[in-house]
N, C-alpha and C positions, 0 to 999 in steps of 0.2 A: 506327523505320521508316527503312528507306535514303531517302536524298536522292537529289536530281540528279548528273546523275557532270559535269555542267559546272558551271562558274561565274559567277555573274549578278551577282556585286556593282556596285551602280551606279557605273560611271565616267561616264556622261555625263550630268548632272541635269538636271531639266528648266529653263528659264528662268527665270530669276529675276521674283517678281510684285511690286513694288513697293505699296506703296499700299493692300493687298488688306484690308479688314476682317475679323475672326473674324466680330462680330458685327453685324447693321444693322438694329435691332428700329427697326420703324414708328412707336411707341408703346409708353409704359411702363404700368403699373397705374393711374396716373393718368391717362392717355390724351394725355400730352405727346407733341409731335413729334418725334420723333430725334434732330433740333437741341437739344431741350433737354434731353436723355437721356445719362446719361458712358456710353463703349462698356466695357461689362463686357471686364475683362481676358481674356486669351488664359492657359490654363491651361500653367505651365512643363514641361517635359521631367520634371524630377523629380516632381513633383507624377503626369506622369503613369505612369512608372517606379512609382512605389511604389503606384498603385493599380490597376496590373495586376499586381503582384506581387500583391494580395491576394486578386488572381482576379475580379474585378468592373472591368466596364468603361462605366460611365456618360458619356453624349453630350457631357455638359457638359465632360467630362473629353477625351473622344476628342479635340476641336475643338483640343487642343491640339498633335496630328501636320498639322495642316493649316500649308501655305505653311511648309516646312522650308526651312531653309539646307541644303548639302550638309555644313556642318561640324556641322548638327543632328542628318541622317539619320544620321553617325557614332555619335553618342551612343546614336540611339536601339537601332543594332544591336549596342552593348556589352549589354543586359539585356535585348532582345529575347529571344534564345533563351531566355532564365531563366525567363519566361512560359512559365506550359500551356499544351501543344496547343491544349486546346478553346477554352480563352480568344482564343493568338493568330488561331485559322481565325472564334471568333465577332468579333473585331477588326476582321478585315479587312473581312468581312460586312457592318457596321454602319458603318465606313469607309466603302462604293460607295454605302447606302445616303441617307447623310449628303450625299455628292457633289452626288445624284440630287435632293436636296432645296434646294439650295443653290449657287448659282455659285460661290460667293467661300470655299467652304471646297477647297482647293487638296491632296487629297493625293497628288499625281504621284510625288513624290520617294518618299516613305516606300514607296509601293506596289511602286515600281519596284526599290528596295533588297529588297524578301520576293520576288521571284522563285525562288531560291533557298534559300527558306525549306527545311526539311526534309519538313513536314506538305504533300502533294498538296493538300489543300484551301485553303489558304493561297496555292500558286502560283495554283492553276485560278482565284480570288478575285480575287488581286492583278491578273492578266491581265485580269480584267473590269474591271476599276475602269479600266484604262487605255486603255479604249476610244475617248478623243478624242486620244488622242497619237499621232502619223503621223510622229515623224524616225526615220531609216531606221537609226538604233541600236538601235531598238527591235523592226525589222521585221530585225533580224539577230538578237536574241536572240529571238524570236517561232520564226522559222524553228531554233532552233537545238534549244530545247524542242520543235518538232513532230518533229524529227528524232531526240532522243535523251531526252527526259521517260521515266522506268520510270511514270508515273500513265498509262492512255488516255485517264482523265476533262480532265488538262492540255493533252496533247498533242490533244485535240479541241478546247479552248476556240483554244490558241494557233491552230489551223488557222484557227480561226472568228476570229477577232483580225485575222489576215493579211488578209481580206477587204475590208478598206478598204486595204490595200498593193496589195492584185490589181484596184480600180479605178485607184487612180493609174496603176498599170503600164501598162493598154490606155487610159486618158485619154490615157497619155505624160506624168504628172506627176509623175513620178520621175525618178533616174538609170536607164539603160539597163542597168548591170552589176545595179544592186538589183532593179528589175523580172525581169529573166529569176533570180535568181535566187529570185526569190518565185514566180514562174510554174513554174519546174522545182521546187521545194520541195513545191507543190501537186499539180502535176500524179505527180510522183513515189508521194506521199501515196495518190493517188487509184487508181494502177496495183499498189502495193505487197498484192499477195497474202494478205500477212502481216500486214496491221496489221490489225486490226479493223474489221468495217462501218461502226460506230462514228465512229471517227475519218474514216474514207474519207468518210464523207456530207458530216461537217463542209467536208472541205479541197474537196469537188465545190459545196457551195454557197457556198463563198468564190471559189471559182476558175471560177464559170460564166460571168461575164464575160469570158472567153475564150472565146468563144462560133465566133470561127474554128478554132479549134480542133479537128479532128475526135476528138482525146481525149476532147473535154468532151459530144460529144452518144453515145459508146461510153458514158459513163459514167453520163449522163443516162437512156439507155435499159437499163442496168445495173439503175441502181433502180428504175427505172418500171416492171421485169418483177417486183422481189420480193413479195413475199406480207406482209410487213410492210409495214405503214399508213406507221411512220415512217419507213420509207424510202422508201415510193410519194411522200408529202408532201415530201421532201428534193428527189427530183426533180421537183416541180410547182413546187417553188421555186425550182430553178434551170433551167427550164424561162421561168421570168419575168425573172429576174435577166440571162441572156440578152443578153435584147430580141429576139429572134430570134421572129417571126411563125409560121414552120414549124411550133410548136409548138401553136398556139392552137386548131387541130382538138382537139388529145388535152387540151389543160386544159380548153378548154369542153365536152370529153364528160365529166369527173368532176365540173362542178359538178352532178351527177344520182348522184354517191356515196350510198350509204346511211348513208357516214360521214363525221362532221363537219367532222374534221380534213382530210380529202382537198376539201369542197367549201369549207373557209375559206383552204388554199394556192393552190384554184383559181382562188376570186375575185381575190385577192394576185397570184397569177402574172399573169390577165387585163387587171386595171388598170395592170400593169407595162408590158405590150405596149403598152396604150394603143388598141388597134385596135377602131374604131366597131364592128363587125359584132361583139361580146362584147357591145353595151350593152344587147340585150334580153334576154340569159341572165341579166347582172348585175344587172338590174332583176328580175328575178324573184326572184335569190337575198337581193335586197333584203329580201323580206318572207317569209325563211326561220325557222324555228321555233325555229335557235340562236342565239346572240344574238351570238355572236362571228364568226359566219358572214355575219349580216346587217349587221350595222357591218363587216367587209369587204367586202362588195359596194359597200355605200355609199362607202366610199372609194377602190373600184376607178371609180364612174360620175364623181367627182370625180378620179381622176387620167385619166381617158378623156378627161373635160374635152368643150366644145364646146356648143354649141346644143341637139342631141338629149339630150347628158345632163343639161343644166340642166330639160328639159322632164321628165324621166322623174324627176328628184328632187324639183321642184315636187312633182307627183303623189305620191310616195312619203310627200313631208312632211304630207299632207293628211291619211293615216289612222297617221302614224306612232306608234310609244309613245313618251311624253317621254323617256324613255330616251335616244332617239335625235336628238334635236331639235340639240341643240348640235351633233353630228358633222353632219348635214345641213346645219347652216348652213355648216360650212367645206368640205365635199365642192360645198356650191353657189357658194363663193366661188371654190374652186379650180378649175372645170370655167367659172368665168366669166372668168378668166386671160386664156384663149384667144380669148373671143369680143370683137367691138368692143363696148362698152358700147352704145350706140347703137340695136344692135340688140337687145337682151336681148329687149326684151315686143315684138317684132315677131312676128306669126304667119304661122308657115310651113308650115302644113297647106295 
């Protein structure tokens, strides 16, 4: 399979993590404290080399790509390639996995070296995995794969990667040359004829926080017009992402879709705006009959926050399914942010 026609070897590693544990079990089999527990070794490079060469990639094993030196990640892309496809794209897989489970298993460096891997799934992976990393080395090879990746499955993730580059940019928390050039990257993405719907949805909901932008609402109502669900759902999402109120007529007229996906981006978009006048549609969608639709409203009435929404989730809690009891309690913690403590159990009927 052809590769990338650029090159992504990692020159810039990530920070060095001093101190970082593999392991930090609570308790051993004997139910000792940590303290009195030795930390099970960190598995070496070889050890892990030879048991991906056998085609088997057990956790116990992986843990050992975690917290690389750069003179490690070296090593490990000598017998990388030697590794089967399947193995290295199931690798990387169980990698993010692993991350998601864990703070202190660190694979930044190793992820960011498989950019460049050969195998499209590998890259599209490895880009996931690196979704807390924001130095703007990153958001140059990001942008570099959205512009010339031969995968659309890559060049969609990187678009969707860039998305926290295209907040910093309109915060103003970047450099000014990197911003506009993440901003024209997207927007380009987004105008480009020839690239895939696909891809184009990606870079419009990364890039709708350019919400000044009169590109961004041409493109907004681009997908809002198509006949696919997930492209209609692309634009209710970045209809919210926004922040832009304009919108909130057309999201709160789809939480009455017949489809689930279109009234679970609406609740999403809605609670995004934040704007009171959503809180009785959101309430209703509360005790909607999907389940992923109603735990979104519920945490749209807790990002709406305020007095009235504390009141409408009380009530919601009262016939809720346990299902839902733990998300109401932080949708009610979060919607009480806003209000003076003081007043909570005051009535204002």
């Amino acid at each position: 399979m052809t590769g990338p026609v650029f090159s992504l070897m990692t020159q810039h590693p990530d920070d060095d993590f001093d101190g970082i544990r593999v392991f930090a079990p609570e308790t051993d089999d004997d139910g000792l404290d940590a303290s009195e527990v030795a930390e099970e070794p960190k598995p070496g490079l070889d050890e892990v080399e030879a048991t991906l060469r056998r085609g088997v990639y057990p956790r116990s094993v992986l843990i050992g790509l975690s917290d690389l030196s750069a003179r490690d990640v070296r090593q490990v892309r000598l017998f990388w390639d030697a590794v089967a496809p399947d193995v290295r794209i199931a690798v990387v897989s169980e990698l993010n996995d692993l991350a998601e489970e864990r703070v202190d298993y660190l694979f930044g460096r190793v992820l960011r070296s498989l950019l460049d891997d050969p195998e499209p799934a590998v890259r599209q992976h490895a880009i996931t995995g690196l979704w807390e990393v924001t130095d703007p080395d990153l958001a140059l090879t990001l942008i570099a794969m959205l512009n010339d990746d031969p995968s659309e499955d890559v060049r969609a993730e990187a678009a969707r990667a860039l998305a926290r580059y295209a907040e910093q940019a309109e915060l103003g928390e970047c450099d000014d040359a990197l911003a506009e050039q993440v901003r024209n990257a997207l927007l380009s993405t987004i105008e480009d004829s020839a690239e895939s719907l696909h891809v184009r949805a990606r870079a419009l909901e990364a890039a709708s926080v350019f919400a000044r932008d009169e590109r961004i609402h041409s493109a907004i109502d681009f997908f809002f017009d198509e006949d696919d669900t997930g492209f209609r759902a692309t634009a209710l999402y970045a209809m919210g992402r926004s922040m832009n109120s304009e919108f909130l007529p057309r999201i709160l007229n789809e939480t009455a879709s017949d489809d689930a996906e279109l009234r679970f981006e609406s609740a999403r978009a809605a609670g995004r705006l934040g704007d009171t006048t959503a809180l009785p549609v959101l309430a209703d969608l509360a005790g909607d009959d999907d389940a992923e639709v109603r735990q979104a409203a519920i945490n749209a009435l807790g990002e709406v926050g305020g007095k009235a929404a504390i009141r409408l989730l009380r009530s919601i809690a009262e016939s809720a399914p346990e299902a839902d009891e733990e998300l109401l309690e932080a949708a009610l913690e979060e919607a009480s942010a806003v209000v003076d403590p003081l007043l909570l159990d005051t009535d204002d009927s």
